[in-house]
C-alpha positions as CSV (number, residue, x, y, z in Angstrom):
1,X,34.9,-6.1,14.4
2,X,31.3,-5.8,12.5
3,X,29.5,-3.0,10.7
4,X,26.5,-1.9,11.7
5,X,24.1,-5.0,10.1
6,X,26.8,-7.5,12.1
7,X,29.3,-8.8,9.3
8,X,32.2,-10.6,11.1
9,X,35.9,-9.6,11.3
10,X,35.9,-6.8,8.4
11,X,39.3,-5.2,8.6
12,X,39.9,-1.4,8.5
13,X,39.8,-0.2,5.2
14,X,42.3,-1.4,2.8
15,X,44.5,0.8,0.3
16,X,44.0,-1.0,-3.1
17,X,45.2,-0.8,-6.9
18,X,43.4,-2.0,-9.5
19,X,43.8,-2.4,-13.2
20,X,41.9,0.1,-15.7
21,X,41.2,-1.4,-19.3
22,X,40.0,1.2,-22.1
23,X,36.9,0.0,-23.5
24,X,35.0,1.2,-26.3
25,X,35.9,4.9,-25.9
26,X,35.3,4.3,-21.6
27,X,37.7,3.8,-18.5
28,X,36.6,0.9,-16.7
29,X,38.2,0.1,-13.4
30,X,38.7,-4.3,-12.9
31,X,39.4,-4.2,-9.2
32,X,42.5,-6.4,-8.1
33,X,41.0,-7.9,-5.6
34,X,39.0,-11.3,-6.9
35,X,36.8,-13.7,-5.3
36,X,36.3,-16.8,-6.9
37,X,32.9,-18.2,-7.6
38,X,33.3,-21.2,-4.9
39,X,34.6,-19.1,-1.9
40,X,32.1,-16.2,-3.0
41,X,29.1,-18.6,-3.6
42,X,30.2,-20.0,0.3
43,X,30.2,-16.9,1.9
44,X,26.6,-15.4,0.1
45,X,25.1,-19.4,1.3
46,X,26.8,-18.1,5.2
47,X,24.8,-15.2,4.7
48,X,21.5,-15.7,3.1
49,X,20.1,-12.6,1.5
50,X,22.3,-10.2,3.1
51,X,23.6,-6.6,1.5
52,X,25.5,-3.9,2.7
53,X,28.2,-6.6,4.3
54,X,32.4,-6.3,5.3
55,X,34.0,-9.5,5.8
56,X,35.8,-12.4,5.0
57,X,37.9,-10.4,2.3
58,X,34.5,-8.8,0.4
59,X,32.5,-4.8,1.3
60,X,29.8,-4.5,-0.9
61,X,26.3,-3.0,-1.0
62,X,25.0,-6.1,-1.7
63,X,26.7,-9.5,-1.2
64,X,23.5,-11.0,-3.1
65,X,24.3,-9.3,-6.1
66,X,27.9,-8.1,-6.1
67,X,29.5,-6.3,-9.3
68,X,31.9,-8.9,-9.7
69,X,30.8,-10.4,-12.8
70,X,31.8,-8.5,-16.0
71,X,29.1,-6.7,-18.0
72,X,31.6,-4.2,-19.4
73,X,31.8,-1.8,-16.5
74,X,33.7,-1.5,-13.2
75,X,33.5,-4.3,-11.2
76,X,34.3,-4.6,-7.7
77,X,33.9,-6.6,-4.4
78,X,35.6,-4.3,-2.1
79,X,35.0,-1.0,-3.2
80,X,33.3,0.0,0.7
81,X,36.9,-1.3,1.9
82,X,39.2,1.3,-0.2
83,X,40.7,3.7,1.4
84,X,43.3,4.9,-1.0
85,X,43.8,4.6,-4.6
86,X,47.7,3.9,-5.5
87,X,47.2,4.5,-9.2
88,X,47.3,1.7,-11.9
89,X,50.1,-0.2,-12.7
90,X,51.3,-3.0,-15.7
91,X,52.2,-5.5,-13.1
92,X,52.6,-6.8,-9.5
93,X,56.2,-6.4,-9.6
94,X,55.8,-2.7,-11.1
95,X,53.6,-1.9,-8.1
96,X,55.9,-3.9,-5.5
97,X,59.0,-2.0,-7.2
98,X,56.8,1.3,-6.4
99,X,55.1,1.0,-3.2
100,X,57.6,-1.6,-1.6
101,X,55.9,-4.6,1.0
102,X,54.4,-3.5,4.4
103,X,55.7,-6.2,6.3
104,X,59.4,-6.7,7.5
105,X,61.2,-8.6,10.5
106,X,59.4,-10.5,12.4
107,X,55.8,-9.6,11.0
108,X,57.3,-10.7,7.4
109,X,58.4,-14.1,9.4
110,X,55.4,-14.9,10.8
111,X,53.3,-14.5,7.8
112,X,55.2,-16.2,5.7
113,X,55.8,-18.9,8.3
114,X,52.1,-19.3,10.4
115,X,50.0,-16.0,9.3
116,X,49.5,-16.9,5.7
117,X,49.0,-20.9,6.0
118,X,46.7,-20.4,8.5
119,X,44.4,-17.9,5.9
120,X,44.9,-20.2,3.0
121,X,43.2,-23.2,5.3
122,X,40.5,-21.0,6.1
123,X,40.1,-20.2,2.9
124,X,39.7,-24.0,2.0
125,X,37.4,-24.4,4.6
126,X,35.1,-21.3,3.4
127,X,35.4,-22.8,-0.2
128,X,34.1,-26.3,1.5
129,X,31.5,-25.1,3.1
130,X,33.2,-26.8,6.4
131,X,32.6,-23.6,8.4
């Protein structure tokens, strides 16, 4: 699936939590959701001056200049990709303990058995530049 300017495989929006600091008298949201600077350097390299762009675990305005970095303000990389807010919690497990896991049966097996290795090496490969 693509958005309108062609950025591969972005899934349907996600639901998301995300940690809120207070700041100097100010709420800012740190999403939960992190890129690191190799696999998000990769991806911006794939994708040479691109903007509005879903895929590849990042929705942004502007994968040229995401707000990932902190400047003492929200920061996101998939804010276009939220679809509900769950609140914010202390921890994971606090979340988890909430909200429970979505997977069970034979969809937990499989992605803990193929689903997830396979993303991790794809992952690797993004961070590599072997894509």
């Amino acid at each position: 699936m693509s958005d309108s300017r062609g950025s591969p495989g972005c899934s349907p929006p996600v639901a998301a939590s995300q940690s809120t600091r207070h700041l100097r008298l100010l709420w800012v949201n740190l999403e939960g959701f992190i890129l690191d600077a190799p696999y998000l350097a990769s991806l911006q390299r794939r994708f040479p001056g691109r903007q509005r762009f879903c895929g590849y675990g990042a929705a942004t305005p502007d994968l040229s200049a995401p707000g990932v970095e902190w400047r003492g303000q929200d920061t996101y990389i998939q804010k276009d990709g939220i679809a509900d807010d769950f609140g914010v919690f202390d921890s994971p497990d606090e979340f988890y303990a909430r909200h429970g896991s979505n997977l069970s049966g034979l969809k937990r097996w499989l992605y803990t058995r193929v689903i997830r290795h396979r993303m991790n090496a794809q992952v690797r490969r993004i961070r590599a530049e072997k894509w």
